[in-house]
N, C-alpha and C positions, 0 to 999 in steps of 0.2 A: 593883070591880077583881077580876080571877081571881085564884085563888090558882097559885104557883106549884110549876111542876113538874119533876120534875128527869128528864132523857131518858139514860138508858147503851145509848151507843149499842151493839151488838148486835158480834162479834168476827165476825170472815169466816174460813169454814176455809180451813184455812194450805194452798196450790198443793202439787201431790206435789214429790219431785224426781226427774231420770230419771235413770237409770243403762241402759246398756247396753253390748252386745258383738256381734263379727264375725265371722265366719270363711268361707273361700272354698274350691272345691279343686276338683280337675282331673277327680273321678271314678274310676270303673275301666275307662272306654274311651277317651276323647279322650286326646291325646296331649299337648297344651299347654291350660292354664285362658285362655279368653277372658274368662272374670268379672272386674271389678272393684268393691270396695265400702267406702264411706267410713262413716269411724264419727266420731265427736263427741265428744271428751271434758268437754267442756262439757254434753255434753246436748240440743246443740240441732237439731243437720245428720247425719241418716243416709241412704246409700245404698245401691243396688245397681244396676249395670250389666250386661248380659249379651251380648256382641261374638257377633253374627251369625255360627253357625258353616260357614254354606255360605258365606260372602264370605271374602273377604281382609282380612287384616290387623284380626279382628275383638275380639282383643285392644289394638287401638292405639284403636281407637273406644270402645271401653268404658274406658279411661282418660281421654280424650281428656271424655269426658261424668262422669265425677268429677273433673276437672280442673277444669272448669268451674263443677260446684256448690260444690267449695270453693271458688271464689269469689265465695260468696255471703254477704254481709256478715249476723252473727246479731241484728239488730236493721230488716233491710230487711220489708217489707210481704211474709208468706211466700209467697200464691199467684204475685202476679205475681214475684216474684224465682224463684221456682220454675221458671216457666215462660221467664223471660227465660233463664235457665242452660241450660235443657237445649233452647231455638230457641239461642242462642250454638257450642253442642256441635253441634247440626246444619250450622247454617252452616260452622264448621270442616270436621265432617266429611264432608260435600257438595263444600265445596271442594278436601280433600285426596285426594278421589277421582279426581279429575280426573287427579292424577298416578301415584296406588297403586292404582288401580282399587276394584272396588266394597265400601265399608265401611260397616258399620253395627251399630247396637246399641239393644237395647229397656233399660228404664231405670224405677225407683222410686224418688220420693225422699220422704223425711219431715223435715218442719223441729215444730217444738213450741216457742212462744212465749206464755205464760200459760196454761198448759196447754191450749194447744189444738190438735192436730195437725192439719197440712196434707200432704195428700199430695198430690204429682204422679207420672204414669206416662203412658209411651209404651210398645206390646206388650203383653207377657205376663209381665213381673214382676207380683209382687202383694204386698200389704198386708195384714195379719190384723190384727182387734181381739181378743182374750180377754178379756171381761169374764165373773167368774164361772168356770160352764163354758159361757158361751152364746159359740160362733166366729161371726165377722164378716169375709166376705169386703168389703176398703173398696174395692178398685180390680176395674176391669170390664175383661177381655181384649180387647185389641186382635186378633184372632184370626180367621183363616177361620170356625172351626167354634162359634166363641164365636156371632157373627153368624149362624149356620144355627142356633144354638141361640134365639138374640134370636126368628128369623123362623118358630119352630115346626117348619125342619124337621127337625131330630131334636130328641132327647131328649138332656136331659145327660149320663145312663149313658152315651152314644154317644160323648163325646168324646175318651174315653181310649185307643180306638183308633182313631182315626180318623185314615184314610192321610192327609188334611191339617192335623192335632192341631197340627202346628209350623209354620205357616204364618201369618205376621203380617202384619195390615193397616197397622199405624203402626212406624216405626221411625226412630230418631235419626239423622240421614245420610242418610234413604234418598231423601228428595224433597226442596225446595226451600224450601217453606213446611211446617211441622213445626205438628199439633195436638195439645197438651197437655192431657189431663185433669186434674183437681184436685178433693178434696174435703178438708174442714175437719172435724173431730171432736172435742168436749169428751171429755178425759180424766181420769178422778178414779183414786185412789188406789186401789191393784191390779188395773189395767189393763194388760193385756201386748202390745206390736205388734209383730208380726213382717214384715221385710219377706223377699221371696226370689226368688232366679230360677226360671225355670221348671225347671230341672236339680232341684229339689226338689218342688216339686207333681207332676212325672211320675211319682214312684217313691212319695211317700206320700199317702194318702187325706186328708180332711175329718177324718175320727174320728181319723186318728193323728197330725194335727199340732195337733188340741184335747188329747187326751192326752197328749202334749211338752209343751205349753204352759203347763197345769195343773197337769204334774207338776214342773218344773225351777224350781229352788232358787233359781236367779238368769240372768240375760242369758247369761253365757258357760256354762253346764251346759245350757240349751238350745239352742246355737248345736253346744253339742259332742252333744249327744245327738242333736236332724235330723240333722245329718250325720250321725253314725254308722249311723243307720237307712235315712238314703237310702245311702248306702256300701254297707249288707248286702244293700238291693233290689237293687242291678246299678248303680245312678249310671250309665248311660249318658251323661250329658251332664254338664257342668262344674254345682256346685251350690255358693251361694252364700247365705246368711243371717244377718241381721240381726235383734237382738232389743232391745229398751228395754222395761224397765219404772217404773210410776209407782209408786214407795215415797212412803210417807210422810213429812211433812218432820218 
């Protein structure tokens, strides 16, 4: 007969908790903010929408698609709920063009359920990882010049001025049947995600939203600091930011 032995079983480290914060704002040229952006007190549902500033009524589109995710139950299977919300938000607002003419809006969202972050995106919002000091671009531009970049022909330097730089392939409203991107990311503890519109990537580089991100204390001092820095570039367009991080439990 064996002799017996006794198993302790091994402790699992304890999931972070997220905390985060928002902030949206009109710029120093646009006249009215089409941004809108959902935050999570819970932890669990953050977004950003960004209302097509050459259409109409491109404020009511970018509400119209965080109306939506917040009705996204925080317990639903993330990608596909992800993506049912924001084909939901198109269909609306496809439909509702029909009578306010042409609406639309590009769109990021972040759900985190066992630590594991799902992001979806239509356009040119985007997604940052901070882990460390190493940035992590997670979402890929729905973009003219994104695609001339994918097909070799330009170079990335090129796309910062590039007469078609704002010119989106995908957009919430804007066709009929609506394709969602989505990816999934294991998050450990001091991991920072930033989501944002494009009204912020135009005005700061790679290096200087790894150095905000780095450097801020907490979710709202980095929400308040991009913005302050895209504010002093020119903010030509509506700019909008979203920040979570994974503290320790």
């Amino acid at each position: 007969m064996s002799k017996a032995t006794t198993v302790i079983p091994q402790m699992m480290p304890a999931q972070p908790v997220f905390i985060g914060a928002g902030l949206t704002h009109v710029g120093v040229v646009r006249e009215r903010n089409e941004d809108s952006i959902l935050t999570d007190p819970t932890g669990v549902l953050w977004a950003v929408a960004d209302g097509m500033g050459g259409y109409s009524f491109g404020d009511v589109a970018s509400d119209m698609v965080i109306d939506a995710l917040s009705e996204v139950s925080d317990d639903a299977l993330a990608g596909p709920a992800l993506q049912g919300a924001l084909r939901a938000a198109n269909a609306r607002i496809h439909h509702e063009a029909h009578t306010r003419g042409s609406m639309g809006a590009t769109a990021v969202a972040l759900m985190i359920q066992n630590a594991i972050a799902t992001i979806a995106w239509v356009g040119d919002c985007r997604a940052y990882l901070l882990r460390g000091r190493a940035l992590r671009l997670l979402t890929h531009d729905h973009t003219v010049v994104q695609d001339m970049v994918d097909r070799a022909l330009i170079g990335p330097e090129e796309t910062h001025n590039h007469p078609e730089r704002h010119v989106v392939t995908r957009a919430v409203g804007h066709v009929a049947e609506l394709q969602v991107d989505t990816i999934a990311v294991p998050l450990v503890p001091g991991d920072r995600v930033m989501l944002c519109s494009d009204g912020l990537t135009g005005c700061l580089s790679d290096q200087e939203i790894t150095d905000h991100m780095a450097r801020a204390g907490s979710p709202k001092m980095l929400c308040t600091t991009l913005l302050t820095a895209s504010l002093e570039a020119g903010a030509a367009d509506n700019v909008s930011v979203v920040s979570v991080f994974a503290e320790r439990a």
